[in-house]
TORKOL-4160 file (C-alpha; in steps of 0.2 Angstrom, whole numbers, padded with zeros to 4 digits, m for minus):
252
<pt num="1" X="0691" Y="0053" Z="0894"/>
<pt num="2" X="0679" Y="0068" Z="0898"/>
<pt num="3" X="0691" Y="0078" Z="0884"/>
<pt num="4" X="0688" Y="0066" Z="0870"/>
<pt num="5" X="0669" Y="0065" Z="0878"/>
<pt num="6" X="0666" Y="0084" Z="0873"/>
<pt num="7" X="0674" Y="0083" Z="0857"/>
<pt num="8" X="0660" Y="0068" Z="0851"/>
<pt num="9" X="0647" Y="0078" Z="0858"/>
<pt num="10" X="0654" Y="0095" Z="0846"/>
<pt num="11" X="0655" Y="0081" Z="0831"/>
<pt num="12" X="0639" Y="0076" Z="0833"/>
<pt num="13" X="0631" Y="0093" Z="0835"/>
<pt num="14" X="0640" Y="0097" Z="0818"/>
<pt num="15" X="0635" Y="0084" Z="0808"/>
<pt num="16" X="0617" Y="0087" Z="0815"/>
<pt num="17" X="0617" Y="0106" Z="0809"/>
<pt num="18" X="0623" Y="0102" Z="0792"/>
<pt num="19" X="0609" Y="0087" Z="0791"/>
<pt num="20" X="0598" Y="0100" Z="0796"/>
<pt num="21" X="0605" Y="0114" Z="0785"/>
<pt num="22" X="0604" Y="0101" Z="0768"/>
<pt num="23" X="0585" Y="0095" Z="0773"/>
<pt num="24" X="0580" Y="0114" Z="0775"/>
<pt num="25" X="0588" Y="0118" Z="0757"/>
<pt num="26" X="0579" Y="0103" Z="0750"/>
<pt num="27" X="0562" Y="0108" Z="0757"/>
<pt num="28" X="0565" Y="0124" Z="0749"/>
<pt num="29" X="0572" Y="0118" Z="0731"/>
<pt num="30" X="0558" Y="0108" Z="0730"/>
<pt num="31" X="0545" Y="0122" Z="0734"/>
<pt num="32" X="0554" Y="0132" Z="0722"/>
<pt num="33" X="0553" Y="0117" Z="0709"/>
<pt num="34" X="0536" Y="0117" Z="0713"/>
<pt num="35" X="0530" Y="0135" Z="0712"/>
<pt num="36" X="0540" Y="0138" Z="0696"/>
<pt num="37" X="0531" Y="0122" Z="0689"/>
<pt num="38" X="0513" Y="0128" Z="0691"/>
<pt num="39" X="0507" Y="0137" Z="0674"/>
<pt num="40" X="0491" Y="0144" Z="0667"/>
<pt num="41" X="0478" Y="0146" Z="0657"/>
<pt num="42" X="0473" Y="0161" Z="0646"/>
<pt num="43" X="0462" Y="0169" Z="0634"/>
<pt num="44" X="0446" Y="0180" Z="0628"/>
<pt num="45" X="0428" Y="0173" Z="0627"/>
<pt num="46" X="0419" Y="0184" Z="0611"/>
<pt num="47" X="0403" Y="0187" Z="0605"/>
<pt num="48" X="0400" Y="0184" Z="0585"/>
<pt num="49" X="0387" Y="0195" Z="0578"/>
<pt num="50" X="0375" Y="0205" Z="0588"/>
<pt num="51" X="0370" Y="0205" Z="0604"/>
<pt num="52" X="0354" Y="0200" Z="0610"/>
<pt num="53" X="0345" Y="0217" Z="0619"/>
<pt num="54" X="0346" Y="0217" Z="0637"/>
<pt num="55" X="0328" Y="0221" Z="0644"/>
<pt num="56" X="0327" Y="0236" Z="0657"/>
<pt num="57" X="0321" Y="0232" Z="0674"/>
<pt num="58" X="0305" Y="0240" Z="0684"/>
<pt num="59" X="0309" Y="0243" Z="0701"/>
<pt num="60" X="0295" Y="0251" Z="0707"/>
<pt num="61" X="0290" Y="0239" Z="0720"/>
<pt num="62" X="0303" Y="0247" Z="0730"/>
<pt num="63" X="0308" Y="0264" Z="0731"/>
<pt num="64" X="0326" Y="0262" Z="0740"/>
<pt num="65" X="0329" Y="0252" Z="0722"/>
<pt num="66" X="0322" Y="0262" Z="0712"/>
<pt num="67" X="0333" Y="0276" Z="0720"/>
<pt num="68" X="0349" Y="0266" Z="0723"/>
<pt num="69" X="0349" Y="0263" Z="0702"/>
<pt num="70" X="0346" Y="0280" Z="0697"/>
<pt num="71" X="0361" Y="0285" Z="0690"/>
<pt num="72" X="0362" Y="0270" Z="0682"/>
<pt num="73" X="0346" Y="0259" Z="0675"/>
<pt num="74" X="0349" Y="0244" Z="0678"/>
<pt num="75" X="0345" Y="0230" Z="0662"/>
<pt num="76" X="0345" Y="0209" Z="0664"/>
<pt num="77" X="0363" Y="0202" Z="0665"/>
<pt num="78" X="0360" Y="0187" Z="0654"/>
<pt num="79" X="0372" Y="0190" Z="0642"/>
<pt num="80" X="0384" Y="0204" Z="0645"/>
<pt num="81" X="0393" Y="0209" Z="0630"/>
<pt num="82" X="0408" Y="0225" Z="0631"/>
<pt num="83" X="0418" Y="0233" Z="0621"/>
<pt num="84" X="0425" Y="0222" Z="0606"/>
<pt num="85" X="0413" Y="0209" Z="0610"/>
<pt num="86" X="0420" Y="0202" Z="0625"/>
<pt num="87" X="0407" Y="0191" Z="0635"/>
<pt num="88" X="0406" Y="0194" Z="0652"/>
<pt num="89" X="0402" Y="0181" Z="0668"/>
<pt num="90" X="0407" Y="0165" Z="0656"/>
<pt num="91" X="0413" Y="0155" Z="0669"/>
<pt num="92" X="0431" Y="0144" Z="0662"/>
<pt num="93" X="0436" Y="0126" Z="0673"/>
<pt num="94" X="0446" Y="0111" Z="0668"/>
<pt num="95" X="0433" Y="0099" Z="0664"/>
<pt num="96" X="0446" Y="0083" Z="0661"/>
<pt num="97" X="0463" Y="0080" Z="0664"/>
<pt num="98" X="0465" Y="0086" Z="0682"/>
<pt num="99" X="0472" Y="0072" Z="0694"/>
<pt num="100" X="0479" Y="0073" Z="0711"/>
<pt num="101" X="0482" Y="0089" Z="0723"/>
<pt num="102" X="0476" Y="0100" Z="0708"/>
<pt num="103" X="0460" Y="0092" Z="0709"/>
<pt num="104" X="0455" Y="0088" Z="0727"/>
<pt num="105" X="0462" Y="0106" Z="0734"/>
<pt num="106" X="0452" Y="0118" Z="0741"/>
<pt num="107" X="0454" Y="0138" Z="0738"/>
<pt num="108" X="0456" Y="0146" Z="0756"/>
<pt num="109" X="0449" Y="0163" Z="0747"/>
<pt num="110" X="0429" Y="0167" Z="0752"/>
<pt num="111" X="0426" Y="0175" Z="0736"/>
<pt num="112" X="0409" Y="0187" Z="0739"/>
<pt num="113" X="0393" Y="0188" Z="0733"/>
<pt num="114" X="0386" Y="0205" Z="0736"/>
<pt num="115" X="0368" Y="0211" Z="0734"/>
<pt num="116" X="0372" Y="0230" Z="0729"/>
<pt num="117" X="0358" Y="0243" Z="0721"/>
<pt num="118" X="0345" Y="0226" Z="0721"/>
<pt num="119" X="0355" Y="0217" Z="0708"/>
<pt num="120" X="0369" Y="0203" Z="0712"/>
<pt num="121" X="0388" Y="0208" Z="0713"/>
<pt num="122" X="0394" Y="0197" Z="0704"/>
<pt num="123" X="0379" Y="0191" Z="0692"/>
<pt num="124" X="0389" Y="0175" Z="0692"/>
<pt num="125" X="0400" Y="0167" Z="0707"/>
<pt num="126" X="0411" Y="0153" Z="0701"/>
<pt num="127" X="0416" Y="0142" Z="0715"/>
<pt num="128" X="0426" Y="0128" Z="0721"/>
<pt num="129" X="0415" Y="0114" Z="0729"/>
<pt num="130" X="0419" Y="0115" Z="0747"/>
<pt num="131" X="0426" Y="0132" Z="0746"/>
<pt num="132" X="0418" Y="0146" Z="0758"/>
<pt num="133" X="0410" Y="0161" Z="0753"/>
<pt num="134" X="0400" Y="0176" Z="0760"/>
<pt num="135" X="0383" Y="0183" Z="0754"/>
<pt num="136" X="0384" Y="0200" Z="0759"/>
<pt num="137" X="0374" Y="0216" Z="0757"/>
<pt num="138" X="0378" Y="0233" Z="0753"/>
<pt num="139" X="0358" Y="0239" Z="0751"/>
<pt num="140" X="0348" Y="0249" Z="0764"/>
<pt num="141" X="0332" Y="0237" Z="0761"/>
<pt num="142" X="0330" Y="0219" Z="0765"/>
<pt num="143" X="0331" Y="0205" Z="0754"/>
<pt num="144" X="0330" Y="0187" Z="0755"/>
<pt num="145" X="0343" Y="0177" Z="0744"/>
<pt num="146" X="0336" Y="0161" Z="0739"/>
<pt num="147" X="0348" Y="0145" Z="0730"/>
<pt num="148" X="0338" Y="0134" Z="0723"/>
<pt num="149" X="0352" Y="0119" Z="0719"/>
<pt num="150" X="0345" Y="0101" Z="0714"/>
<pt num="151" X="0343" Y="0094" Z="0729"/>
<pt num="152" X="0348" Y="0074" Z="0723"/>
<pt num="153" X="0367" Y="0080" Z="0720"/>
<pt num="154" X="0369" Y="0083" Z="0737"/>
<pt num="155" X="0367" Y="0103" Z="0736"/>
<pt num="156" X="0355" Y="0107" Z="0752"/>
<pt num="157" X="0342" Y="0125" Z="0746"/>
<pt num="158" X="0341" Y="0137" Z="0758"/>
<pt num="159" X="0332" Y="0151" Z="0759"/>
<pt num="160" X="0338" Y="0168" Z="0771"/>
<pt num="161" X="0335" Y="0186" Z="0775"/>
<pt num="162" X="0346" Y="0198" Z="0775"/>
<pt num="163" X="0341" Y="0216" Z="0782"/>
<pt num="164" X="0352" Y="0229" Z="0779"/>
<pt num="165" X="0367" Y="0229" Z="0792"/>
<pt num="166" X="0366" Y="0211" Z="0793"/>
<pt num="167" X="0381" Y="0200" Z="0796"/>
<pt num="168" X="0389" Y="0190" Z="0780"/>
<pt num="169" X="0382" Y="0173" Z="0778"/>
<pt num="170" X="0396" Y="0162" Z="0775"/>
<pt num="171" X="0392" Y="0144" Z="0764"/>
<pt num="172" X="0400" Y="0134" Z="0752"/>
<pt num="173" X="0392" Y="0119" Z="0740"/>
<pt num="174" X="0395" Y="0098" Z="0741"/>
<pt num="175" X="0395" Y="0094" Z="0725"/>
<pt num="176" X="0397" Y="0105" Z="0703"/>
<pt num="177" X="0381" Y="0111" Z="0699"/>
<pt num="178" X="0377" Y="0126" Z="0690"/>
<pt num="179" X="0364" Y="0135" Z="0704"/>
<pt num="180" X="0352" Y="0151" Z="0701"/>
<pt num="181" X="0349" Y="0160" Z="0715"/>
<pt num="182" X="0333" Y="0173" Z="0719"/>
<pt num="183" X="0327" Y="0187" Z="0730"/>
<pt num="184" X="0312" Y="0183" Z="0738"/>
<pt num="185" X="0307" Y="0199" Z="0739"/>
<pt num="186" X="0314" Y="0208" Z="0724"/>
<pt num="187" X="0306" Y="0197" Z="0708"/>
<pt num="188" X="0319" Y="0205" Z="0696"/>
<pt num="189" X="0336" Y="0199" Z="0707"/>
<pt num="190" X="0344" Y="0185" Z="0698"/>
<pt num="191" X="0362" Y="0177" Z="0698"/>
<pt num="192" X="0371" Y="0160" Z="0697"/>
<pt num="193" X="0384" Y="0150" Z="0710"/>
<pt num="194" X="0393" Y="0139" Z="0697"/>
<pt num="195" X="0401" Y="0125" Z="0704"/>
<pt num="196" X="0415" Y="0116" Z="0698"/>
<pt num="197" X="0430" Y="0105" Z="0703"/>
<pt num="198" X="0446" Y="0110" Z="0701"/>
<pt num="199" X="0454" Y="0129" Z="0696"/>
<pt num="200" X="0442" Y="0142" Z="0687"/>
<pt num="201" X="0440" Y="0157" Z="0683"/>
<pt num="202" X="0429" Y="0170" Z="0675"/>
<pt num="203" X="0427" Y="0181" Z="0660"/>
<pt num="204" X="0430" Y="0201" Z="0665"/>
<pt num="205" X="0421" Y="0215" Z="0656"/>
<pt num="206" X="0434" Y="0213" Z="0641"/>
<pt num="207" X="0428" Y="0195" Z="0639"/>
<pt num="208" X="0445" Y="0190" Z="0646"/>
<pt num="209" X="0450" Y="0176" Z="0658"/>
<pt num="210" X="0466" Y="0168" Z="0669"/>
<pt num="211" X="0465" Y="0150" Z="0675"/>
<pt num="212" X="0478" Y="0150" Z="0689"/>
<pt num="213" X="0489" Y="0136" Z="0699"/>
<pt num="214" X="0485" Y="0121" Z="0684"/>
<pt num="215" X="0500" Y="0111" Z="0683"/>
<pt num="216" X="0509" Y="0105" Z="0668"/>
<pt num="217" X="0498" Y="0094" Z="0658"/>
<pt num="218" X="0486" Y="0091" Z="0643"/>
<pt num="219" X="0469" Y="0097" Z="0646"/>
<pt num="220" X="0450" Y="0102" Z="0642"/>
<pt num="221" X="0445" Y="0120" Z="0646"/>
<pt num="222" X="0426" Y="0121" Z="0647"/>
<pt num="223" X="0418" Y="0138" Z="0644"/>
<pt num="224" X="0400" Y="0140" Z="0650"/>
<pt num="225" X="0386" Y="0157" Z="0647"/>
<pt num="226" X="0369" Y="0153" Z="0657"/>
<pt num="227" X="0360" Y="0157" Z="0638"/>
<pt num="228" X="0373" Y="0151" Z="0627"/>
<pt num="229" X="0378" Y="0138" Z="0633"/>
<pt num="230" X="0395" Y="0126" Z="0634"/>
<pt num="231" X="0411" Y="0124" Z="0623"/>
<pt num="232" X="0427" Y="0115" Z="0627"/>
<pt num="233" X="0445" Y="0116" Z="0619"/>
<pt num="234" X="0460" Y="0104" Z="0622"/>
<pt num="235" X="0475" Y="0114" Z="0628"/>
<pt num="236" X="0494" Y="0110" Z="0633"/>
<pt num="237" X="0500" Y="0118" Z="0650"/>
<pt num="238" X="0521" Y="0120" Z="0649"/>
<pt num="239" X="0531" Y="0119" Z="0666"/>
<pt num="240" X="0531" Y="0136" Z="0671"/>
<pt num="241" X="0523" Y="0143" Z="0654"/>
<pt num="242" X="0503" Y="0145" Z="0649"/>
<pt num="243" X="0492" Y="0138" Z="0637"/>
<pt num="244" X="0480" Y="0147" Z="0627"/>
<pt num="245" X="0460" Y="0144" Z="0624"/>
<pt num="246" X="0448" Y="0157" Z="0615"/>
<pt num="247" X="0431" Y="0155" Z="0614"/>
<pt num="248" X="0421" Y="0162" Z="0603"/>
<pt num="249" X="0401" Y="0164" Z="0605"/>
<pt num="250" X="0388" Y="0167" Z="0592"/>
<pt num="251" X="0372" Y="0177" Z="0596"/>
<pt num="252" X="0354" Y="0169" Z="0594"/>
């Protein structure tokens, strides 16, 4: 009796191991199946004809500035333009088509808006809504970086110093909004926190751009340049594969 007792109990624990083995390679398959699924978006973001002239910027209010930027005069960041007419800081989202998990998640990356040589590091952050970011500085002067959102979308202003040496200020935004953002202190400082809903990207110095994790799908890419404004183009993500959207600008 106690002989065929032990043998039930060594069945049972062998079919339990294999039912565990078979859930375990399911769970993988289907994060396998999953990450293999998940394609892109890419392409280039141009400017047609000339580009507008980029004003230089006085900083003689402040000598650390006018110092820190010697090397390299700083000019306005409104419309960035490099070699073959790539526009940089265009900031690219999905503007329709996004449903589910690819819509509602949060990025777990605190992208980081720096205040380097009194300018903005990156002239435009794009953004998740709820997604956590750091204002940092990197300047041996104070400043005082001030968002102005709109306050009836649910986007609260703030307005905070930041001596040199001072910890990151960590924030994120409720709600899409495109929000310009000042120093206090230095008149001339002037960038954007672009909010949007879903996965993004932005435009690198060659006017290039990579719209990561969009599942398969049809879409609408929206491309928008704080002067020049917004254009959208209908693209087809592939399981696994990338759709293509270029955007091409033309000057004022």
């Amino acid at each position: 009796m106690r002989k065929r007792s032990m043998r039930s109990r060594y069945n049972f624990a062998a079919v339990l191991s294999a039912v565990v083995l078979v859930c375990c390679g399911a769970l993988i398959s289907n994060q396998n199946v999953s990450a293999a699924g998940e394609g892109k978006i890419t392409g280039t973001v141009k400017l047609e004809g000339t580009a507008p002239h980029m004003r230089g910027i006085d900083m003689s209010k402040d000598p650390y500035c006018v110092k820190a930027s010697a090397s390299a005069p700083a000019h306005m960041e409104n419309v960035v333009v490099g070699s073959g007419g790539g526009l940089e800081h265009v900031v690219l989202y999905i503007s329709d088509g996004l449903t589910g998990g690819a819509l509602t998640a949060v990025p777990s990356e605190e992208p980081v808006f720096d205040q380097k040589n009194c300018m903005y590091t990156p002239h435009v952050l794009a953004l998740d809504i709820n997604q956590k970011f750091k204002v940092t500085t990197s300047d041996q002067t104070t400043h005082n970086i001030h968002p102005n959102p709109n306050p009836m979308t649910g986007n609260i202003p703030w307005n905070q110093s930041q001596p040199p040496g001072a910890a990151a200020i960590e924030k994120s935004w409720k709600a899409t909004e495109w929000i310009p953002v000042q120093c206090n202190i230095h008149p001339w400082m002037h960038g954007w926190f672009a909010v949007v809903k879903g996965p993004y990207a932005t435009s690198d110095a060659s006017g290039a751009y990579t719209i990561n994790n969009v599942p398969p799908g049809s879409y609408t890419v929206t491309a928008w340049q704080e002067d020049l404004g917004t254009q959208t183009q209908k693209v087809t993500v592939a399981a696994g594969a990338a759709g293509s959207a270029n955007f091409t600008f033309k000057g004022k």
